[in-house]
Structures are given as C-alpha cells and as structure tokens.
C-alpha distance (Angstrom), angle and dihedral (degrees) to the residues before:
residue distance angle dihedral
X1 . . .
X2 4.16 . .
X3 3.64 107.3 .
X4 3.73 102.5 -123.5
X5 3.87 101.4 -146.1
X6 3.55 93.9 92.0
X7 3.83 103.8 97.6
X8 3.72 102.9 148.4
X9 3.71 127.3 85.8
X10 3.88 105.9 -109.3
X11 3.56 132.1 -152.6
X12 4.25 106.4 -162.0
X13 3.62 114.3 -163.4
X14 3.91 113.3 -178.6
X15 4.11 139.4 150.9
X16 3.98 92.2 -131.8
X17 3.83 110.0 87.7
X18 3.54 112.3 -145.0
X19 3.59 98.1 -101.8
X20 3.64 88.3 51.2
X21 4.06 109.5 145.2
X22 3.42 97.8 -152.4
X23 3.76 133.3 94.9
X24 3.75 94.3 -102.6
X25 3.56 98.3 48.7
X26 4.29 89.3 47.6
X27 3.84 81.1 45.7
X28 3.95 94.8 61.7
X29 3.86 90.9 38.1
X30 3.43 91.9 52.7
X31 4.03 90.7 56.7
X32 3.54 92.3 45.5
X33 3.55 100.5 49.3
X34 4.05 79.1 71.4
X35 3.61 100.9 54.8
X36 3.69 138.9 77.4
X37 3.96 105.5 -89.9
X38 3.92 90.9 -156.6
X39 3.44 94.7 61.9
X40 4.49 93.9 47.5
X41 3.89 116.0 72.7
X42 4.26 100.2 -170.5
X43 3.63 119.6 -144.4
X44 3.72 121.8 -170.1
X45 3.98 138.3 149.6
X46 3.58 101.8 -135.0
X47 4.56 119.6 71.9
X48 3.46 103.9 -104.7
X49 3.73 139.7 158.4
X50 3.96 116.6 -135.1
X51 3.98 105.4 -153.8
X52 3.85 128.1 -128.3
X53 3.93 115.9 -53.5
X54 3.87 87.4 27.7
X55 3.65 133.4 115.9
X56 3.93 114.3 -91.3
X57 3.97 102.1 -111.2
X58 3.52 133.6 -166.6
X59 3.67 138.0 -151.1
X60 3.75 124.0 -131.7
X61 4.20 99.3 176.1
X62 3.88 102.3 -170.3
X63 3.99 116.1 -133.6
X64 4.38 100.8 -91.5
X65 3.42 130.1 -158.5
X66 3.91 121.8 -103.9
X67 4.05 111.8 -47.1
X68 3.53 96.2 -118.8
X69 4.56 85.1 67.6
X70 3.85 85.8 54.0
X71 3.73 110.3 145.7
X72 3.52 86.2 7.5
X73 3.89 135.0 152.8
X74 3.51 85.7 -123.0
X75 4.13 95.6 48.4
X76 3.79 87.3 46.7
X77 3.82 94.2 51.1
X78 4.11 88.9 36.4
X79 4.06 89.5 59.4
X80 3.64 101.1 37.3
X81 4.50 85.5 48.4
X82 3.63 108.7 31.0
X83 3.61 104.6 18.3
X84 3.86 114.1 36.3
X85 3.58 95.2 78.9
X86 4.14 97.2 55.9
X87 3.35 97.2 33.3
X88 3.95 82.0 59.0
X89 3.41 94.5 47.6
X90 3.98 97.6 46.7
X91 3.87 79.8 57.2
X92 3.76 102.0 48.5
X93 3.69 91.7 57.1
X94 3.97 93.0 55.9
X95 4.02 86.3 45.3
X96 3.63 104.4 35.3
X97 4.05 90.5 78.5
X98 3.09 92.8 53.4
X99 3.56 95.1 66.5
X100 3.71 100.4 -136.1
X101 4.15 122.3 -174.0
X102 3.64 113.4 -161.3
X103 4.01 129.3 22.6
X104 3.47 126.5 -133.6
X105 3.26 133.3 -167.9
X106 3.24 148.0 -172.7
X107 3.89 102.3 -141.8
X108 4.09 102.3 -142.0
X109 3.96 137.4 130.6
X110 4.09 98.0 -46.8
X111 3.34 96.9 -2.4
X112 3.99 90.6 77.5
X113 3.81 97.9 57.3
X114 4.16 92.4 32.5
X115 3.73 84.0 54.3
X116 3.66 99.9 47.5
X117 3.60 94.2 52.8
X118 3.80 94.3 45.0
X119 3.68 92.5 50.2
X120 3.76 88.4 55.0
X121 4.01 88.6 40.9
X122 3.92 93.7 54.8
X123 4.26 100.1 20.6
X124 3.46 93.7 -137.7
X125 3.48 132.0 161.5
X126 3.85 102.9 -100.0
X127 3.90 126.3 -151.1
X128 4.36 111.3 -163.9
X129 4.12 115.4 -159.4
X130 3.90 105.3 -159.4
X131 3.64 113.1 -161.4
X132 4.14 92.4 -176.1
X133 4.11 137.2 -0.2
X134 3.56 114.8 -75.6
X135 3.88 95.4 -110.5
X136 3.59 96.1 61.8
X137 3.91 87.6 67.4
X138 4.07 93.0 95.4
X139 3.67 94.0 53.5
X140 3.98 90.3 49.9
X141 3.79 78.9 57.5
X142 3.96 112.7 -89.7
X143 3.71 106.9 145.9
X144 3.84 107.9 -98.7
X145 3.86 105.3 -135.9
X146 4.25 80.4 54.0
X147 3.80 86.5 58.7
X148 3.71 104.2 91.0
X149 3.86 93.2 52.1
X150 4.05 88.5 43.5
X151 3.90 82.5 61.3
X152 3.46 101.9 44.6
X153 3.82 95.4 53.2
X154 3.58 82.4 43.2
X155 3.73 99.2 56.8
X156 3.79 90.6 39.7
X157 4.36 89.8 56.7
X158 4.16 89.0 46.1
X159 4.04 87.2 46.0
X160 4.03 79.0 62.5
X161 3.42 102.5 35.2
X162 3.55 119.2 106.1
X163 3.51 108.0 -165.2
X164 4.10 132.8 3.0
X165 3.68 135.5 -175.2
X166 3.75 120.1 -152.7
X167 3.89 132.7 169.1
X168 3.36 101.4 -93.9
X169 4.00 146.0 22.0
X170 3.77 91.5 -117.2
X171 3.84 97.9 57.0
X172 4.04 92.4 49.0
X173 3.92 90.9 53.7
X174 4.41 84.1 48.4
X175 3.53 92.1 54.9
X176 3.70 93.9 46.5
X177 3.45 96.4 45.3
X178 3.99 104.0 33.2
X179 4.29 108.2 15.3
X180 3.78 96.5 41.2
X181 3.47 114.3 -103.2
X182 3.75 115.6 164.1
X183 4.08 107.6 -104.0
X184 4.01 87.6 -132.3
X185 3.45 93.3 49.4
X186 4.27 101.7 107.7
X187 3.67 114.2 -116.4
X188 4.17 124.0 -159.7
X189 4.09 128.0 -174.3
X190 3.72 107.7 -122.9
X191 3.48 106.8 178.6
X192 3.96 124.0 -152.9
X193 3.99 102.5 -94.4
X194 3.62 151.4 -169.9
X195 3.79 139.1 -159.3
X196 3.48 115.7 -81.7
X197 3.72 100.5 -129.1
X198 4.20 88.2 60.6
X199 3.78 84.2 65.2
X200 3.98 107.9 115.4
X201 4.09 111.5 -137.3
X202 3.32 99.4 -178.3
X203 3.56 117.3 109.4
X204 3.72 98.9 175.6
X205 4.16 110.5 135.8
X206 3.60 123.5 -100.3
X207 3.59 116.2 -137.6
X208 3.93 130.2 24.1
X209 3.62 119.6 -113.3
X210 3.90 100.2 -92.6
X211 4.20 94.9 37.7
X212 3.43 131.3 102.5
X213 3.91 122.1 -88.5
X214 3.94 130.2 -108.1
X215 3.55 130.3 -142.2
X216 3.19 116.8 175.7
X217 4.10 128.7 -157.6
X218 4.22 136.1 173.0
X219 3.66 136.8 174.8
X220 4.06 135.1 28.1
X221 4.03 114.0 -16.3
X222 4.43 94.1 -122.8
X223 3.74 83.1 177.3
X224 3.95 124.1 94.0
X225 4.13 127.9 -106.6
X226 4.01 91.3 -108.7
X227 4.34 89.9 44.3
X228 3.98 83.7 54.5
X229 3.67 93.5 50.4
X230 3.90 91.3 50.5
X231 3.66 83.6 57.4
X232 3.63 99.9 57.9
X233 3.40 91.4 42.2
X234 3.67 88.3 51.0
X235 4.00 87.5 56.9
X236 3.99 90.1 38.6
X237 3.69 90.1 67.6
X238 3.83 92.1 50.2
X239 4.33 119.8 105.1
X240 3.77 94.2 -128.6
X241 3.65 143.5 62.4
X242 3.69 114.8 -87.0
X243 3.73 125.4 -159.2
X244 3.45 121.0 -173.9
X245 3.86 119.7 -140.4
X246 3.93 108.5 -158.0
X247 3.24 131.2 176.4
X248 4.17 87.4 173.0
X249 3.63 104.4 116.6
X250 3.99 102.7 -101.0
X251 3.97 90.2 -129.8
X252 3.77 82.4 70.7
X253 3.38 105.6 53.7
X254 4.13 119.9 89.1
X255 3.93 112.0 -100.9
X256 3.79 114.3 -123.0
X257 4.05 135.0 110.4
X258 3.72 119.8 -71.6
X259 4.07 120.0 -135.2
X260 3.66 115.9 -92.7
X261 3.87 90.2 -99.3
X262 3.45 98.6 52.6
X263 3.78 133.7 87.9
X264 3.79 128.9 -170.2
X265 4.20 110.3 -147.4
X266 3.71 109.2 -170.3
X267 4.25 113.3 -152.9
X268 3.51 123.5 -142.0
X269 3.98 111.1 -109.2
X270 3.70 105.4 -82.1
X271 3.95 117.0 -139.9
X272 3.91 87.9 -147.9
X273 3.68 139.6 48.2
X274 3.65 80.0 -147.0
X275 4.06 92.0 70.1
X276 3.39 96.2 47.2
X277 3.70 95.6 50.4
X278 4.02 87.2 51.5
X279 3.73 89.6 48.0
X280 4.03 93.6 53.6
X281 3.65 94.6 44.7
X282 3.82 78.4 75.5
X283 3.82 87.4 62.5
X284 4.10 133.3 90.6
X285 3.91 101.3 -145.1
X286 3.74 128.5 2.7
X287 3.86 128.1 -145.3
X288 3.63 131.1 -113.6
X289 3.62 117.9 176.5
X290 3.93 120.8 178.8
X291 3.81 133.6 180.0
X292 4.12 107.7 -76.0
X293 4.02 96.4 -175.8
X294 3.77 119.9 106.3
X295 4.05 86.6 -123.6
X296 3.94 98.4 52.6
X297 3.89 97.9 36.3
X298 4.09 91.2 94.0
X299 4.05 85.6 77.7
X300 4.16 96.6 49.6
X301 3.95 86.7 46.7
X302 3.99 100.0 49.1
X303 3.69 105.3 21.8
X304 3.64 142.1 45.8
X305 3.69 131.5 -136.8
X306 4.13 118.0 -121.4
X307 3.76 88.9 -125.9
X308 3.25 88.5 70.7
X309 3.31 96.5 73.7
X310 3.39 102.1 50.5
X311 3.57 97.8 53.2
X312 3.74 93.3 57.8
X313 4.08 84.7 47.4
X314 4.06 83.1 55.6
X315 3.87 88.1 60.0
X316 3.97 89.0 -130.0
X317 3.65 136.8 129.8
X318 4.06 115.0 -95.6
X319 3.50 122.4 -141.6
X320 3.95 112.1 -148.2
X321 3.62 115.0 -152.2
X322 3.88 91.5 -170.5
X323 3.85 153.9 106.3
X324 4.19 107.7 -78.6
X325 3.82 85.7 -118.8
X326 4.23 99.2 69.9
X327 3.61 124.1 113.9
X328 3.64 84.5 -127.3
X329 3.63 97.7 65.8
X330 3.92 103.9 33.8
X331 4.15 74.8 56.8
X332 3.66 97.6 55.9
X333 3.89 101.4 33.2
X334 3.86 86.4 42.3
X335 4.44 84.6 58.2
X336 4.73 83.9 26.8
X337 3.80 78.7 -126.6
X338 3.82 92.5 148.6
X339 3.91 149.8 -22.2
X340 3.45 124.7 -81.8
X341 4.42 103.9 -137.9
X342 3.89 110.3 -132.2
X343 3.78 113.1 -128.4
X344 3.91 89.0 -114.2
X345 3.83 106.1 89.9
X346 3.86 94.2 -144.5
X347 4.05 98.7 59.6
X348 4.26 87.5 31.1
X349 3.93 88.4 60.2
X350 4.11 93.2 41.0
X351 3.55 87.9 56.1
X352 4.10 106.2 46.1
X353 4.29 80.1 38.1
X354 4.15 82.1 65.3
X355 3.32 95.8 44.1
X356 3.51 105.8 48.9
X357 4.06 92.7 44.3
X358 3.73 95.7 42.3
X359 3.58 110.2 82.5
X360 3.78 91.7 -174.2
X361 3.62 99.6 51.3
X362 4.36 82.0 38.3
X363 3.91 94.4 56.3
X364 3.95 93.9 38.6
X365 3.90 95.9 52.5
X366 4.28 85.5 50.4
X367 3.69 82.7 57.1
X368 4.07 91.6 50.7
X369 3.78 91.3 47.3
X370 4.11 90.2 47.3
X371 3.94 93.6 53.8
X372 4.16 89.8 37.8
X373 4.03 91.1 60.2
X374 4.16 84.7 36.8
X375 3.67 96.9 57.5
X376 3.62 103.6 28.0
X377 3.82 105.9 29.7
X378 3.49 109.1 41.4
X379 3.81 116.4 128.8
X380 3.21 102.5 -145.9
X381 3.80 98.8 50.2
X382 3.65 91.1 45.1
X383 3.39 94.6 53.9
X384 3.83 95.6 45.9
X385 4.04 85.1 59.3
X386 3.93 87.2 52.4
X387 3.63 102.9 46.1
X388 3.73 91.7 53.6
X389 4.02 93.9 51.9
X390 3.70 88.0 50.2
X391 3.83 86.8 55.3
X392 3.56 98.5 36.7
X393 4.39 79.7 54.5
X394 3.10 95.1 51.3
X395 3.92 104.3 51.1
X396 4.17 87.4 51.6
C-alpha cells in the first residue's frame, strides 16, 4: 500500500542505481516502494532499471576521464570541478517540467557536488538522507587525498539543506555540530527498515540440548582481522560445537585456522534479504561485529549497520562485538535483545556460555529482538515519519 503522505513533487537524486545490490541501494528501494511514484522523478549517474511500483529514473552519466583513472583522485576532483555544473544542468531540463517542489538527495560520491549545484540551479527546498557521518566516507572507499574537497562540497550542500533524516539521533547532532548542517535545519530518525510481514514470530529454540550451536552472521565484516580472531577464540573456549552460518562473502573474512570446535558454513548469495532472515531464524545467537579502534569508532557511534536489522527480523539474540557507546548496542540493550561480548575472552565466553544454555534468558532476548525490529524498523512507520519531513520541506 503507497503511503499517502507524500504530497509534494520530488526530485530524488542518489549514487545507487535502482538495481543496486547493495544494502543502500535495497534501502532506498525499500522506501520507495511506499510512496506515490507519480509524484518522484529519479535522477542518478549510473544506467539502471527501477522495477514496477518504482519511480521512473533517469541516468545522466557525466563525460570521465580515461578508464584506467577510474575511482581516481583525479576522477573524483574532475566531476566535482569540471563536471558538476552540466551534469546538473542536463538534469534540470528533464526535471524542470515536471514541476518538482523539494529536492532530495541522497548525499554520496557525485551526488554531493551534482546536488549542490542543482539545488542552487533550481532553488528548491532540499531534503538530505544520511546513511553514515561524513568521515567514514574514505573507509567505504573514497580516495583519501580527495577527502578534504569531498567535505567541503559536503559542508557547503548541508549549509543549504533544510531538513535531513539520518539513522539515528546521534549522527544528526554530528552533522550539525561538526559537517555543517544549519542548526534550524529540522532533523528526523529514520531508521533502516523492513516490511513487517518478513518479521519472524516464532520464538521456538534452536538447537536441542546435546546439538551443536548456531551463530548466524550476513553482510560486510566492519570489524578488524585481530577483532575477528578474538571472536573465534571467544567460541573456541566454548563446551559445544559451534557452526557458523554466514552469509558474509568468504573473500571477506580474515584467513587463519578455526578452533577445533568451530565450523565455518559459507551460504550461497541470497537474492533476498527475506531468505536470509528465514535462514537465521534457524539460528541461536547472531553476530554483530563493529569497529573497536579509537580511529574507526565514529561509524559504531553515529550509524548503524543493515545487519542489524535483519537479525532483529530473525527474532534471535545478537551478539555485539563492540564499544558500549554504538548505536547498535544502546538499541539492543535499550529492547535486552542481546549481549554485548567484552573484549576480554574470559568474561566474553562466560556470557555467550549463559546465553546459549539458559533457555529463559534465550527465549526472553528473542522477545527483545522481536519488539526492537517492531518499533524501530517497521516500514511503514518509518516511512510515515519521512513523507511528512519531505512535505513539511517543501512548504518552507
């Protein structure tokens, strides 16, 4: 059902194509697959073809440099200096029929100098989704020395931006306070999110007394080599059998023996996040690992990883392998969906022991995850919140 709150005409701009695989290009599919497609005209840079019930979307590639400087400093720098302001006006003339009133955008890679210059081009009101803080852009793979100008475009489109919605209350007050977002711009939580019917309810146990152990895992490891060896040694020191269920491509996963007890069992690539959240409701326990070093804490404390969702969806306990100060883990002790596993291996392993032999504690941490992805990741809510910034935006 189309979430009627959308009034306004919308021009999207975003880096994800509408095919995208990944988890931020199912993210803005997933909200869009709940709003009016009449009112959305989709602007991207990359050919892509947006499936029924979506937004009709256009590509608008700019001219690049020679293949072999792909994803180059010098690309980067060549878009954002020579190309920005064309590329924004090849788009305006598709959108400006169409009459739009507010911009949004989904501030990533080109899309942040594009957008600036086609806000300025068309003087809408513009609306900016942040999925993480600006500074975590070179470790998502942005070319470091092309950091400082990434930033400065960046701080110059939030300057203009009138309202944003990000996944948590902690990265809107960073990018007010540290990436230049104007302190009256309005600022909403919109969580990552699922449909509500690919919530599991079941809350029947996993394993048997005397069988092995399941813990289950998806997505990109955002954890370093050493953290994933404290894991397994974590498990290692465990009395049972312990198989892990990944559906983390195996290429990204740190080489190095696993304890005796311990087997790794890679899962074919699943076409939906709705298989692999059926697959881990099989599970007792699934892992969370986030960033531990001083440097690469800014992402655990602002943002919050996809996988998150799904293993609240999957009704099991999560195991956070992360600093006490994430977003992921005041979310899940908030809901006492899971643990959170110390970084010394002794009190890690007394802790997932308990849990895994204590039914009780088992059965009421399913609950916990069940009402987190309820109240915090349900689609329809979310998108409710989102479709009345937009039109709150776009009647400034």
């Amino acid at each position: 059902m189309k979430s009627e709150t959308l009034n306004p005409r919308v021009a999207l701009l975003t880096w994800c194509t509408p095919d995208s695989r990944y988890a931020g290009g199912a993210a803005i599919r997933r909200l869009l697959s709940r709003l009016p497609p009449a009112q959305i005209r989709w602007c991207g840079f990359h050919a892509g073809v947006a499936a029924a019930g979506l937004p009709e979307y256009r590509a608008f590639p700019p001219h690049k440099l020679h293949w072999r400087l792909s994803g180059s400093v010098l690309e980067h720098a060549w878009v954002d200096w020579h190309k920005a302001r064309g590329v924004a006006r090849q788009m305006w003339a598709w959108l400006a029929p169409f009459d739009p009133q507010v911009l949004w955008v989904f501030p990533e890679v080109w899309a942040v100098a594009v957008g600036l210059e086609l806000r300025r081009l068309s003087g809408l009101p513009l609306h900016a989704t942040m999925h993480d803080a600006p500074e975590s852009a070179a470790q998502a793979g942005l070319p470091r020395l092309y950091m400082p100008l990434y930033r400065r475009r960046l701080r110059a489109l939030l300057r203009e931006t009138g309202s944003v919605d990000a996944v948590s209350e902690t990265l809107i007050t960073h990018l007010r306070h540290a990436c230049g977002l104007a302190h009256g711009a309005a600022g909403v939580v919109v969580r990552p999110a699922i449909e509500g019917q690919w919530m599991h309810t079941s809350g029947a146990a996993a394993h048997d007394v005397d069988q092995e152990r399941r813990i289950g895992m998806c997505g990109s490891l955002r954890q370093s080599a050493g953290q994933w060896q404290r894991f397994l040694h974590v498990l290692g020191r465990l009395p049972h059998r312990i198989r892990i269920v990944s559906f983390t491509p195996s290429a990204e996963l740190p080489s190095g023996a696993l304890p005796p007890n311990v087997v790794l069992d890679p899962q074919p690539y699943a076409p939906s996040e709705r298989e692999v959240i059926t697959a881990l409701a099989g599970v007792d326990a699934c892992y969370l690992g986030l960033w531990r070093e001083p440097a690469r804490q800014l992402f655990g404390a602002t943002s919050l990883s996809s996988k998150l969702v799904t293993y609240a969806a999957a009704g099991r306990p999560i195991l956070v392998d992360a600093q006490a100060n994430t977003e992921a883990w005041r979310l899940v002790s908030q809901y006492g969906a899971g643990i959170r596993l110390e970084e010394d291996a002794r009190q890690a392993s007394a802790a997932l022991l308990m849990l895994l032999e204590n039914e009780a504690d088992w059965g009421r941490m399913c609950g916990g995850a069940r009402r987190l992805c309820r109240e915090e990741f349900d689609l329809e809510r979310n998108v409710r919140q989102l479709g009345a910034q937009l039109w709150a935006t776009a009647r400034k």
